[in-house]
Each structure stands twice: as structure tokens, then as C-alpha cells.
MMTF fields as JSON, N, C-alpha, C and O atoms, coordinates in Angstrom:
{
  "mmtfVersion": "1.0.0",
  "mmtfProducer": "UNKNOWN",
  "numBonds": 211,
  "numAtoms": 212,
  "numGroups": 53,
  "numChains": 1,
  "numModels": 1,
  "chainsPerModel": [1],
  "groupsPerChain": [53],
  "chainIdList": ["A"],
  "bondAtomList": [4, 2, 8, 6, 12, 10, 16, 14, 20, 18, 24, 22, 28, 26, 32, 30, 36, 34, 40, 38, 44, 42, 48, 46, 52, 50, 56, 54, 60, 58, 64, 62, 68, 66, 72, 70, 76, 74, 80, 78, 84, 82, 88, 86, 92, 90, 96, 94, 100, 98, 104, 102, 108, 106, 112, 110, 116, 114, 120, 118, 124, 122, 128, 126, 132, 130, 136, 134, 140, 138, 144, 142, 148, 146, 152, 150, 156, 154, 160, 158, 164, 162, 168, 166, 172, 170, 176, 174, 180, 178, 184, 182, 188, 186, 192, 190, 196, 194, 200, 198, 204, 202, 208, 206],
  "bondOrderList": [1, 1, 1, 1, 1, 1, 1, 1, 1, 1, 1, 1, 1, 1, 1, 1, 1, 1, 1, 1, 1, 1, 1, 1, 1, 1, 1, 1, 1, 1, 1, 1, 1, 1, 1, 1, 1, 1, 1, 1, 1, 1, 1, 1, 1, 1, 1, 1, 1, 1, 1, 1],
  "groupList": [{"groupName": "UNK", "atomNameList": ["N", "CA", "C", "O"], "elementList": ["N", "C", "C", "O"], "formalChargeList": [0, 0, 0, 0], "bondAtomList": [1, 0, 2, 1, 3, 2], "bondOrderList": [1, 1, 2], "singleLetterCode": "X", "chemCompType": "L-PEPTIDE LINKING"}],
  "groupTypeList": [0, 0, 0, 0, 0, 0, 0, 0, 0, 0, 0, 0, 0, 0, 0, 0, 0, 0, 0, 0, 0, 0, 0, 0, 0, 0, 0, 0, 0, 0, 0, 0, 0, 0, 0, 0, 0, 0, 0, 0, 0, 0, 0, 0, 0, 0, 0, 0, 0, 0, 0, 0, 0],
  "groupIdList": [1, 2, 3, 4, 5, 6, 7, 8, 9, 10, 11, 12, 13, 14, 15, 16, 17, 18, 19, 20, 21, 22, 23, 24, 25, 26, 27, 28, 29, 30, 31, 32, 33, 34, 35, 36, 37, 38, 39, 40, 41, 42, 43, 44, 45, 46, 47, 48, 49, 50, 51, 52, 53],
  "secStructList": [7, 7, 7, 7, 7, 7, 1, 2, 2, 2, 2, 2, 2, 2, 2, 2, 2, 2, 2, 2, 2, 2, 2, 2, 2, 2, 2, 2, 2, 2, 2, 2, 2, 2, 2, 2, 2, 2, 2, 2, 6, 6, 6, 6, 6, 1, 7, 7, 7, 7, 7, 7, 7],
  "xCoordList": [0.856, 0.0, 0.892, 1.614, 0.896, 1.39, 1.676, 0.677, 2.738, 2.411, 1.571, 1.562, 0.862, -0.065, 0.573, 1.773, -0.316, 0.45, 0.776, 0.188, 1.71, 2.323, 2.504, 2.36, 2.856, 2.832, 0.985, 0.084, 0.979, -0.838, -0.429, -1.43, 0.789, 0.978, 0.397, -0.473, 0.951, 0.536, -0.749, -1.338, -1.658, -2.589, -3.577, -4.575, -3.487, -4.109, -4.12, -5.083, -2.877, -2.642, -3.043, -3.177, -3.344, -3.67, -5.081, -5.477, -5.768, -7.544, -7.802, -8.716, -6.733, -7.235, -7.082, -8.139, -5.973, -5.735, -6.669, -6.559, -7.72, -8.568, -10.029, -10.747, -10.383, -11.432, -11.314, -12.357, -10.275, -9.811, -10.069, -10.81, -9.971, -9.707, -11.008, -11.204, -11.966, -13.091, -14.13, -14.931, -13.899, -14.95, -14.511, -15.384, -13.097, -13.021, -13.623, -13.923, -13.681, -14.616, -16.009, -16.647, -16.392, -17.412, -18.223, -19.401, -17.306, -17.167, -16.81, -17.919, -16.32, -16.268, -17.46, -17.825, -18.156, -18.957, -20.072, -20.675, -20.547, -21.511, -21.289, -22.316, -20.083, -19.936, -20.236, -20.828, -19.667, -20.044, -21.56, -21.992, -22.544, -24.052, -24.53, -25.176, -24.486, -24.9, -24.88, -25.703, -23.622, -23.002, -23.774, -24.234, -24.046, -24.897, -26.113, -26.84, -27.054, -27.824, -27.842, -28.466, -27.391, -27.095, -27.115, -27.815, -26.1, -26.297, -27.51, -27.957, -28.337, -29.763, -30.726, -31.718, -30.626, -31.791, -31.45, -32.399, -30.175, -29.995, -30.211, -30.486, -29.971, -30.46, -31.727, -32.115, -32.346, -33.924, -34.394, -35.62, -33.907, -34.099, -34.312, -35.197, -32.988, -32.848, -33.862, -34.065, -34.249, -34.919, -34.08, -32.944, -34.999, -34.082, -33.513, -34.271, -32.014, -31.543, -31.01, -30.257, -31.381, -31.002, -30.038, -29.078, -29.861, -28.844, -27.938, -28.272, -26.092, -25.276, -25.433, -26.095, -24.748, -24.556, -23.079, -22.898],
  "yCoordList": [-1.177, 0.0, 1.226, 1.421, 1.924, 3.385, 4.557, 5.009, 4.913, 5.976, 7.304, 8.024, 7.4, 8.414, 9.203, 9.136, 10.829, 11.823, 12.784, 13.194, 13.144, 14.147, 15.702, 16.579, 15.918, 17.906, 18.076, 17.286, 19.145, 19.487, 19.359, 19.222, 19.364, 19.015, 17.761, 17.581, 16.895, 15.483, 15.46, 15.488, 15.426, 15.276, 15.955, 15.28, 16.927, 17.648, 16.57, 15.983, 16.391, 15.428, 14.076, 13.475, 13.278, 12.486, 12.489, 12.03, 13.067, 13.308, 13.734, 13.211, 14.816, 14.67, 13.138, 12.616, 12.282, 11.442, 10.311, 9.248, 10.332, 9.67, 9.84, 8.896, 11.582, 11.996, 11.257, 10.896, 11.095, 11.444, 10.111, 10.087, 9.111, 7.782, 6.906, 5.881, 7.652, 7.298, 7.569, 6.751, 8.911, 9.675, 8.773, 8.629, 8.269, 7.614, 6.229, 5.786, 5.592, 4.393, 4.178, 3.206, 5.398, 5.726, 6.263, 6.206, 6.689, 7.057, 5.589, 5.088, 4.936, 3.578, 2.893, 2.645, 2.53, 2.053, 2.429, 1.699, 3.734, 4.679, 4.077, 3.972, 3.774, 3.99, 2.553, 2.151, 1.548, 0.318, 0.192, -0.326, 0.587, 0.501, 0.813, -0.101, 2.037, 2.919, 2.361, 2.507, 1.547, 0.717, -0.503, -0.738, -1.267, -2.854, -2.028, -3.003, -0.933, -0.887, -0.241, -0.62, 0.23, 0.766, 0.061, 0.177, -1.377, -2.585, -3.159, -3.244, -3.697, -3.851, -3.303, -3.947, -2.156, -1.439, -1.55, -1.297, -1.911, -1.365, -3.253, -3.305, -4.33, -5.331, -5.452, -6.455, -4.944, -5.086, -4.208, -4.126, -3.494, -2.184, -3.186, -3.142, -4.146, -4.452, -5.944, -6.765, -5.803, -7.05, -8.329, -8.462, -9.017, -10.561, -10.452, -10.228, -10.57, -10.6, -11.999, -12.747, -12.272, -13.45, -13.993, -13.29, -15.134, -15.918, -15.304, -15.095, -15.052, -15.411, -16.647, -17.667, -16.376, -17.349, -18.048, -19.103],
  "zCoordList": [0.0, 0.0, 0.0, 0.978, -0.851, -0.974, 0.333, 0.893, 0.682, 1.72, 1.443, 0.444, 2.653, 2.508, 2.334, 2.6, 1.534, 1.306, 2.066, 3.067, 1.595, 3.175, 2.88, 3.731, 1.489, 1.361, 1.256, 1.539, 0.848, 0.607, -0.917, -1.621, -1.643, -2.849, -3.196, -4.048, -2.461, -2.929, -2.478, -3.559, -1.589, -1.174, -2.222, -2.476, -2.738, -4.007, -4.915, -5.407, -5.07, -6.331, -6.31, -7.376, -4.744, -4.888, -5.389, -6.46, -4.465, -4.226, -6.139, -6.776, -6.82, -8.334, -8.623, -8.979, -8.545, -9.374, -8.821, -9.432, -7.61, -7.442, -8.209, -8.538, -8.476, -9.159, -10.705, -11.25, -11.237, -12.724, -12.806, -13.789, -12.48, -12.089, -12.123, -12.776, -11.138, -10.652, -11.954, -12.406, -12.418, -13.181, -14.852, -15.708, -15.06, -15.981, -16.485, -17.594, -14.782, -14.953, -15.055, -15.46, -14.557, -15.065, -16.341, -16.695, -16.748, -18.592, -19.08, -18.894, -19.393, -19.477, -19.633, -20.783, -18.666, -18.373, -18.903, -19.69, -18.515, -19.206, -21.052, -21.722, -21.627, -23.226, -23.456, -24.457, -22.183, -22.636, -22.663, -23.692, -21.668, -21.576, -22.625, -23.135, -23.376, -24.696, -25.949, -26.853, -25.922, -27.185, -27.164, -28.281, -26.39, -26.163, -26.199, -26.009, -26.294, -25.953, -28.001, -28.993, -27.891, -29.945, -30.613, -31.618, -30.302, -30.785, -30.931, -32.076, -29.745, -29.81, -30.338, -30.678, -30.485, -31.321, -32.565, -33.307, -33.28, -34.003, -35.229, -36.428, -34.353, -34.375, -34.383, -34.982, -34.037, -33.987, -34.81, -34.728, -35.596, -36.37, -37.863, -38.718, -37.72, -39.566, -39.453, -38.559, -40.599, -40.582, -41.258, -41.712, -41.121, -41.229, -42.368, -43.312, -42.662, -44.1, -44.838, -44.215, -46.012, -46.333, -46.202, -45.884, -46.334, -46.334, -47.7, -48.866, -46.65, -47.766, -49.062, -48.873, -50.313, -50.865, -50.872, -51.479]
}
């Protein structure tokens, strides 16, 4: 485990590099939901297409 931070430098820097971090996995996630959900409609949008030959 990392030592805690000790200037108000690092401590800034940590608490950003926790926001940046957090808010990214959440962007992530958010793009994965949107995309499976684009996919599906977008599947259900086309109708059945024939068979390759």
C-alpha cells in the first residue's frame, strides 16, 4: 500500500488522481451501456436478411 500523502501538494494530487480515475470508470462504463444498448436497437431495427450465398 502506498504511503499516505504528506505535502498538501501530494494530497491535491492524490484526491485529483482519485477523481480522474473514478470519473473515468465511469465514462467507461456509461460507453459500454450505450453501445450494447445501440447494438440492440440497431439489431432489432434491420430485418431478417437473407442468407449469404
Amino acid at each position: 500500500m502506498p504511503l499516505a500523502p504528506q505535502t498538501p501538494h501530494d494530497k491535491t494530487a492524490a484526491a485529483a488522481k482519485l477523481i480522474i480515475e473514478t470519473e473515468a470508470t465511469k465514462r467507461a462504463d456509461r460507453t459500454a451501456a450505450l453501445k450494447a444498448a445501440r447494438l440492440a436497437r440497431d439489431a432489432a431495427a434491420l430485418p431478417d436478411a437473407p442468407p449469404a450465398r
